[in-house]
Each structure stands twice: as structure tokens, then as C-alpha cells.
N, C-alpha and C positions, 0 to 999 in steps of 0.2 A: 371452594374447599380444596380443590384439588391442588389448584396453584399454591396455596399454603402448606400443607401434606407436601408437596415436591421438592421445596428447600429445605427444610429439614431435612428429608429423607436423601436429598446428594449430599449432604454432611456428613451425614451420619454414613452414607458408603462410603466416601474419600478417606473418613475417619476409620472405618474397617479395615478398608486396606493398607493407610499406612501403618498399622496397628501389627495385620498381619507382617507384612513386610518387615519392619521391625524385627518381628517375632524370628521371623526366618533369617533374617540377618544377626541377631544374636544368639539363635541356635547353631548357625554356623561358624562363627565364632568358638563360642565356647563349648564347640565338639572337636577340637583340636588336640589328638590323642599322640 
């Protein structure tokens, strides 16, 4: 069960972060005063 549970779960982190990163790259972006 565990092996199964693992692959998802490194998705769904890689997915977080590029999500955050993103995030943080279009906030910086469009804080451009």
C-alpha cells in the first residue's frame, strides 16, 4: 500500500510546487509599481 500511496503523493508535491512557483512568479510580475 505504501508503494501506491508514494506515487501519487510525488505528484501531487511536484504539482504543489510548481503551482507555488508559479504563483510566485506571477506575483512578481504583476507587482511592478
Amino acid at each position: 500500500g505504501e508503494k501506491v500511496s508514494a506515487l501519487p503523493a510525488a505528484f501531487v508535491w511536484s504539482d504543489l510546487r510548481v503551482r507555488v512557483r508559479v504563483r510566485v512568479r506571477v506575483r512578481v510580475l504583476t507587482h511592478d509599481d
